[in-house]
DRENTIRO-471276 format. One line per field, with one value per residue (C-alpha): residue number from 1; x, y, z. Coordinates in steps of 0.1 Angstrom, whole numbers, plus 5000, padded with zeros to 4 digits. Example, Ala and Ser with C-alpha at 12.3 -4.5 7.8 and 13.67 -1.06 7.14 Angstrom:
<recs>
seq c(1, 2)
east c(5123, 5137)
north c(4955, 4989)
up c(5078, 5071)
</recs>
This chain:
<recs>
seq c(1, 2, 3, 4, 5, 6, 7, 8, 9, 10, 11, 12, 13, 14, 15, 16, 17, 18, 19, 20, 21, 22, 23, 24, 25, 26, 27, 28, 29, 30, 31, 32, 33, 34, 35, 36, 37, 38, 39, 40, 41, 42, 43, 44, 45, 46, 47, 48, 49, 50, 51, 52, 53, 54, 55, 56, 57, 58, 59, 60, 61, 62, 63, 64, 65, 66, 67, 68, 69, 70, 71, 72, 73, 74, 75, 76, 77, 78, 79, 80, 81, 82, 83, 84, 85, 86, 87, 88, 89, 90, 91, 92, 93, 94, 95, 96, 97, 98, 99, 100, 101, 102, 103, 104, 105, 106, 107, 108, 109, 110, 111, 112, 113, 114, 115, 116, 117, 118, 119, 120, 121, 122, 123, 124, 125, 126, 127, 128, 129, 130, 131, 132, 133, 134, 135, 136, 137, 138, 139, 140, 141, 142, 143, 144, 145, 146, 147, 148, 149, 150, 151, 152, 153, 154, 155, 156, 157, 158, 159, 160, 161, 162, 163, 164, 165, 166, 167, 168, 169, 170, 171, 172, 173, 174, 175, 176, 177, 178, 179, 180, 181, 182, 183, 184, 185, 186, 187, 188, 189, 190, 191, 192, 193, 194, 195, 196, 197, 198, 199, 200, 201, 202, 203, 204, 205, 206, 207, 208, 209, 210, 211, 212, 213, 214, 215, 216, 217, 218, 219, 220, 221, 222, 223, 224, 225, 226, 227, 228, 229, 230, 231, 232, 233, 234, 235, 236, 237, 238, 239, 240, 241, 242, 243, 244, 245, 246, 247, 248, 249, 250, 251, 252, 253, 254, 255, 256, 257, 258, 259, 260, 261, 262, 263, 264, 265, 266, 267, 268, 269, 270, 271, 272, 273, 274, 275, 276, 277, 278, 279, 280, 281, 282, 283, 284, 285, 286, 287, 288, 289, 290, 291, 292, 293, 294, 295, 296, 297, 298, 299, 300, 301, 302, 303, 304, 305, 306, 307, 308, 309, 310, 311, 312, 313, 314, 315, 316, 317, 318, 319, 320, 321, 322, 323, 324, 325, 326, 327, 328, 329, 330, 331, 332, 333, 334, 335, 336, 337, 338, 339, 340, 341, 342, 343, 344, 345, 346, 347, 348, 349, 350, 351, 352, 353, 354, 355, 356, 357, 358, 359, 360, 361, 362, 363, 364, 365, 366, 367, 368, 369, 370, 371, 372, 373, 374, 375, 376, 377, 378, 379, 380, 381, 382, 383, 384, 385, 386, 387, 388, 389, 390)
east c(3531, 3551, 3582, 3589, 3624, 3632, 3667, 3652, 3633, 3595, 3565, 3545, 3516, 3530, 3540, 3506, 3490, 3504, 3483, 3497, 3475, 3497, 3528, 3557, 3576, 3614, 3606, 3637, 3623, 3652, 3638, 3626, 3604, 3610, 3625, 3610, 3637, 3645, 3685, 3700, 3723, 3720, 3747, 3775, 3740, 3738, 3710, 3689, 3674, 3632, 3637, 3609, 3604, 3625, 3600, 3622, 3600, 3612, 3616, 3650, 3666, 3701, 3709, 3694, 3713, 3685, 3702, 3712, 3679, 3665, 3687, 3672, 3635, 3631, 3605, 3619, 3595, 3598, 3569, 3570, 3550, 3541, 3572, 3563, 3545, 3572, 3600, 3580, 3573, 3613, 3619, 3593, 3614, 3646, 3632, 3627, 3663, 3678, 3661, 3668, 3697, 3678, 3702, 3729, 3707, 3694, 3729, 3743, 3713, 3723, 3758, 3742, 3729, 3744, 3741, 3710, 3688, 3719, 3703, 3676, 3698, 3728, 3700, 3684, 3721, 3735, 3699, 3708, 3738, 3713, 3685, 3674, 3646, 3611, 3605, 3569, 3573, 3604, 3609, 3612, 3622, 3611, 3630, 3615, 3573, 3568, 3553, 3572, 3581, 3543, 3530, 3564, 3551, 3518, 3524, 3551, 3521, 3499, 3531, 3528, 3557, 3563, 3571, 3585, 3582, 3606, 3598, 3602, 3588, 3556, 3533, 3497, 3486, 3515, 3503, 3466, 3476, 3496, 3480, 3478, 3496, 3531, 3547, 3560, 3597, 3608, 3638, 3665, 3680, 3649, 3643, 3675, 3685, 3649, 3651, 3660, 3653, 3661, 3647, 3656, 3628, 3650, 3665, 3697, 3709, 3740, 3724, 3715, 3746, 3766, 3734, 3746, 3779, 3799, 3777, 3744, 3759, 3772, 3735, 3715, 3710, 3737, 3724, 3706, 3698, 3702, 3678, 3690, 3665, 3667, 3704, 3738, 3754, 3732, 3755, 3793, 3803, 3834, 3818, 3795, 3823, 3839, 3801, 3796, 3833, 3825, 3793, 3766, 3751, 3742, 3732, 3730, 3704, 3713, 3696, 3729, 3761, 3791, 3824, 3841, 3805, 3808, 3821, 3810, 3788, 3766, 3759, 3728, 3737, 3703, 3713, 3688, 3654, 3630, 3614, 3621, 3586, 3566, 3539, 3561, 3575, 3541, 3530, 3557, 3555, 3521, 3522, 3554, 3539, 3507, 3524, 3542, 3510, 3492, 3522, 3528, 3493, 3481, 3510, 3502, 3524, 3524, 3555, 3587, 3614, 3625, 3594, 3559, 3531, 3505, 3476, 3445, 3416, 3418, 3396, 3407, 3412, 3452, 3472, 3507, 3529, 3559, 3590, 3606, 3627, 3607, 3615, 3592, 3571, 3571, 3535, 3529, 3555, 3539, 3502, 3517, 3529, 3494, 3472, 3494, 3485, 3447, 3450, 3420, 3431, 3400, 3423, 3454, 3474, 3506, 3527, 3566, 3591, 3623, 3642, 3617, 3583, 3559, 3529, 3497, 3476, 3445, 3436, 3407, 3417, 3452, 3484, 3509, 3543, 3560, 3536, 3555, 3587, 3584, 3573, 3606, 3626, 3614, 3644, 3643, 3615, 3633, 3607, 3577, 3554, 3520, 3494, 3461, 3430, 3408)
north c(4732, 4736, 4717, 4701, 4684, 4666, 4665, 4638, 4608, 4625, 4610, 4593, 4607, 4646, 4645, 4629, 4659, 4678, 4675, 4661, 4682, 4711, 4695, 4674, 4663, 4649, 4647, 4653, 4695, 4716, 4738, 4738, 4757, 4743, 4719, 4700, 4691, 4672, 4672, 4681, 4707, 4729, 4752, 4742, 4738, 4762, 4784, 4774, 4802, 4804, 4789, 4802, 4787, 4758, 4735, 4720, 4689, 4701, 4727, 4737, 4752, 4752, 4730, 4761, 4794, 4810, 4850, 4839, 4827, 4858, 4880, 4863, 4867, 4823, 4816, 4792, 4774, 4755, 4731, 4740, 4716, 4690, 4667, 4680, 4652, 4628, 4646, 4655, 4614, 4613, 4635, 4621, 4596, 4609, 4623, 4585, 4573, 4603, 4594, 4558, 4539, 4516, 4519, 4507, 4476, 4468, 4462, 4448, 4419, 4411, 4402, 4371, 4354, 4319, 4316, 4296, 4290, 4320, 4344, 4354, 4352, 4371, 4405, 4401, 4406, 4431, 4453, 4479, 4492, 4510, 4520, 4560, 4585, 4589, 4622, 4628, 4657, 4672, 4703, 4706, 4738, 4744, 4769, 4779, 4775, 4768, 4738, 4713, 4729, 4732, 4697, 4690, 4714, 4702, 4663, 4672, 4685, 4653, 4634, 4653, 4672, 4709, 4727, 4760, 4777, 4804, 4823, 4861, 4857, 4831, 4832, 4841, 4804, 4788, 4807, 4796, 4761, 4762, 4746, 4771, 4751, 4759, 4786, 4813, 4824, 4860, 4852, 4826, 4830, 4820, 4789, 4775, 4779, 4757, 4730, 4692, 4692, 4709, 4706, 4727, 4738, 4767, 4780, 4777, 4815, 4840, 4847, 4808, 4793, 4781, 4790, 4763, 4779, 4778, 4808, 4791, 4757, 4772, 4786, 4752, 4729, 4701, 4666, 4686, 4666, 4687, 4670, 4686, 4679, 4710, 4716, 4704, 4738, 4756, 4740, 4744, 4709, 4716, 4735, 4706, 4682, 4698, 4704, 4667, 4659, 4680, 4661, 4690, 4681, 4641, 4634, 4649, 4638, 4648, 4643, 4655, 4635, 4645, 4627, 4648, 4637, 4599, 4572, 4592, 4576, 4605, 4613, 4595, 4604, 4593, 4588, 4618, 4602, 4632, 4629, 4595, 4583, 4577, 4598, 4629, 4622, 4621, 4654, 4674, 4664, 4671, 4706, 4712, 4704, 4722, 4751, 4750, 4751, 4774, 4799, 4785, 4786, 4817, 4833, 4832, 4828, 4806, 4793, 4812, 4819, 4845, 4866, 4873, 4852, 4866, 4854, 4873, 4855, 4857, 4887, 4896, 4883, 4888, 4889, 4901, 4892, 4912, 4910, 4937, 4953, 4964, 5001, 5035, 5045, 5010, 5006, 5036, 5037, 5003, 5019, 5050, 5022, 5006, 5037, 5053, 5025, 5026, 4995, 4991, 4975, 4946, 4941, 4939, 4935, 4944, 4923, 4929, 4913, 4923, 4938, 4924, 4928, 4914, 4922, 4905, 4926, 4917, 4932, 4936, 4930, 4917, 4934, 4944, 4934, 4969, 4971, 4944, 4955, 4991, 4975, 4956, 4985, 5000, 5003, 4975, 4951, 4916, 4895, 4899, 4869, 4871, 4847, 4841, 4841, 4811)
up c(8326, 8356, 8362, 8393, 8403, 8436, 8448, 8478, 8483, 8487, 8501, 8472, 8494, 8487, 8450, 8443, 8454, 8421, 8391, 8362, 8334, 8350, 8367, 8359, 8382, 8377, 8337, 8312, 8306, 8300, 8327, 8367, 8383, 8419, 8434, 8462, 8492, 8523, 8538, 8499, 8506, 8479, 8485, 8458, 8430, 8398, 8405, 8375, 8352, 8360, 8390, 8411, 8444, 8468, 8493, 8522, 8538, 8571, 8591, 8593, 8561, 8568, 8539, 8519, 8501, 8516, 8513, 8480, 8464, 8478, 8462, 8434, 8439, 8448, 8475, 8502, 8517, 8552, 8567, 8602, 8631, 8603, 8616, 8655, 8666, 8656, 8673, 8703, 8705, 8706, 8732, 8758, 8752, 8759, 8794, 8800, 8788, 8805, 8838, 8837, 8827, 8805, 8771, 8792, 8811, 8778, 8763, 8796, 8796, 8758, 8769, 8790, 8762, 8770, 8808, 8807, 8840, 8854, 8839, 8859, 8893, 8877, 8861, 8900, 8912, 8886, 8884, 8910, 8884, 8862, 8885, 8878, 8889, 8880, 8863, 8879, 8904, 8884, 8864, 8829, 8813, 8778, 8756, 8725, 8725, 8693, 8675, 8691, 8727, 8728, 8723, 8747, 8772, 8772, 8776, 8799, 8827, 8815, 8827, 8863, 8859, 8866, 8834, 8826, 8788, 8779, 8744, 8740, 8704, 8710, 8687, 8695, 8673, 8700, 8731, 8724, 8722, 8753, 8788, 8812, 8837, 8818, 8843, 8820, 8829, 8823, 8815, 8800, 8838, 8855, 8841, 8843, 8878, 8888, 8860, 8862, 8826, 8798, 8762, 8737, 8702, 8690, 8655, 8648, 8636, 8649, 8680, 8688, 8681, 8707, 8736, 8759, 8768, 8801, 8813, 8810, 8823, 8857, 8858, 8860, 8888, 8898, 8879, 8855, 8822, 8790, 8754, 8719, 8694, 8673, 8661, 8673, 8674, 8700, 8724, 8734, 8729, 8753, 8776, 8777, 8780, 8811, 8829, 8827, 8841, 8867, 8872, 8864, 8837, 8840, 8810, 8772, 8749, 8712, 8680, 8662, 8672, 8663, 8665, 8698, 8715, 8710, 8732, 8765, 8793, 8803, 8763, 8746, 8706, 8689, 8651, 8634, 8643, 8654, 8621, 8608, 8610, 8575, 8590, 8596, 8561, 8545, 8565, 8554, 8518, 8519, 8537, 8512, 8479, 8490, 8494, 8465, 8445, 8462, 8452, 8415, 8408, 8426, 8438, 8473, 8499, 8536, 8552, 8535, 8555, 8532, 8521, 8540, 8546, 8520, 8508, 8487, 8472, 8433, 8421, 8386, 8351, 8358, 8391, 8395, 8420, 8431, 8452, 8463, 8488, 8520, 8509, 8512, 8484, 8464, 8462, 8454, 8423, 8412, 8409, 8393, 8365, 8362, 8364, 8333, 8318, 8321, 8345, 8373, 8401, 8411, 8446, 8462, 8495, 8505, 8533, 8546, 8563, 8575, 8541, 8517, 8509, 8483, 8467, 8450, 8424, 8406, 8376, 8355, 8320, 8307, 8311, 8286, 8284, 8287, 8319, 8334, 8323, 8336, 8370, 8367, 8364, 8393, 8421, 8444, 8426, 8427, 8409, 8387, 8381, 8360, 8372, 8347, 8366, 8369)
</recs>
């Protein structure tokens, strides 16, 4: 029985994907296997003992120990482009708001309630304070090509406007999905000296943080309009600040207010929303749990953020799965350990990524304890699990 705790409100429509002959989830064990996540920040939590795997519904993991979990062999799952639709939704959106000034005519036509038979005279007079542009015919620059800044991309050109996509690490899944209309710039430079828009589908790491600076800003058009629905810090709030005083950028478009960012005229703060939908709930509670099963049950792998994307039909009475340090010689040291052991090997596969690597072996037969624990021993194995075959 696995044991399943969630430190968020899940999607009844996820957590009734786990079967309860073999799951419990949030019961009173004195023991978790995983934990099954939204915004919790985790990062003051006792690490529990046989704690195997974390599922974020989400993409970003930021609320996640994720060097620290690794250090200890946990799995940290992410459900990237299951949430995309909602947030790309929001930022068509925001190119409309951006463009138009209809936040502020909205709340200016609430403030007549009262005026009677006036009111139609007095919006006819005071109309021409919030007029805008149309966005047909302008240019959208698209950085980051992932899920989201796909599906942007694309309904961007279905919108008639001229789009640009920068991404030096697309994916070949993204690239497929991409209409071929999106101009590809070489560089970061390219596409922001020609954009009227900018939307930004990025990580949030070292290199990211702080992207928008006062460089980049004195690269962009006068009157450009900047979205933010990925994370707050990719831009220089005060090097945002002074562009807009200096009338560059006309309007900001954030997902992630923050208080030095309220209270300013040419900045829309939307409270959080890119995936508050019940349908981008459900999807990534769905894709999460999923996941999580498909690693529990078989051991393997899609959608970590910490260890490789590995997956091997199982072919075997007994599979072992193994996290290690992406070192030389590992695989071989961990056949050396089943073949003095008399251990046939039905299958296996090896994946890495970055410092860490894991492993999925099926035997033919059982395997003994001390097998296990001599693998363990090995420099640089993190993690050993055994997995029963079907």
């Amino acid at each position: 029985m696995y044991n399943i705790k969630t430190l968020n409100k899940i999607s009844k429509k996820g957590l009734s994907l786990f079967d309860y002959s073999k799951y419990s989830v949030d019961g009173e064990e004195d023991h978790t296997d995983a934990f099954v996540l939204r915004s919790f920040k985790m990062h003051d939590m006792d690490i529990p003992s046989g704690l195997k795997a974390v599922a974020r519904a989400g993409a970003g993991t930021n609320n996640i120990p994720v060097d620290k979990y690794t250090e200890k062999g946990i799995v940290v799952f992410n459900t990237p482009g299951a949430n995309a639709n909602s947030v790309k939704e929001l930022v068509l959106m925001s190119l409309f708001i951006s463009s138009r000034k209809i936040i502020r005519g909205v709340a200016w036509a609430q403030t007549l309630k009262g005026q009677g038979d006036e009111v139609s005279k007095v919006i006819e007079k005071g109309k021409s304070d919030f007029t805008g542009n149309e966005i047909m015919g302008k240019t959208l620059g698209v950085i980051g090509l992932g899920a989201i800044g796909v599906m942007v991309a694309n309904d961007a050109i279905s919108l008639g406007m001229e789009v640009i996509g920068f991404d030096p690490y697309i994916s070949i899944d993204a690239a497929w999905g991409l209409s071929r209309n999106v101009q590809k710039s070489e560089s970061i430079e390219g596409l922001l000296t020609r954009c009227d828009y900018i939307t930004m589908h990025m990580p949030l790491n070292d290199s990211t943080r702080g992207f928008i600076n006062e460089e980049k800003i004195a690269m962009m058009k006068k009157g450009v309009k900047i979205l933010n629905f990925s994370r707050g810090e990719l831009v220089d709030n005060d090097a945002l600040k002074k562009a807009i005083k200096e009338e560059i950028v006309d309007r900001y478009v954030t997902d992630f207010p923050s208080d030095d960012l309220l209270g300013i005229d040419s900045i829309i703060p939307i409270p959080h929303l890119g995936a508050s939908t019940p349908e981008a709930e459900e999807n990534c509670a769905i894709m999460a749990v999923n996941q999580l099963k498909d690693f529990l049950e078989s051991g393997n792998i899609k959608n970590s953020v910490n260890f490789p994307d590995c997956r091997m039909d199982m072919n075997g009475e007994t599979r072992i799965s193994i996290g290690n340090r992406n070192v030389p010689n590992m695989v071989g040291q961990i056949s050396h350990v089943l073949a003095e052991a008399g251990l046939n090997i039905a299958n296996m596969i090896n994946r890495n990524k970055g410092d860490y690597a894991y492993n999925l072996i099926d035997i033919d037969g059982p395997v003994p304890e001390n097998v296990i624990a001599a693998i363990k021993n090995i420099n640089g194995v993190i993690f050993t699990r055994i997995i029963e075959g079907k």
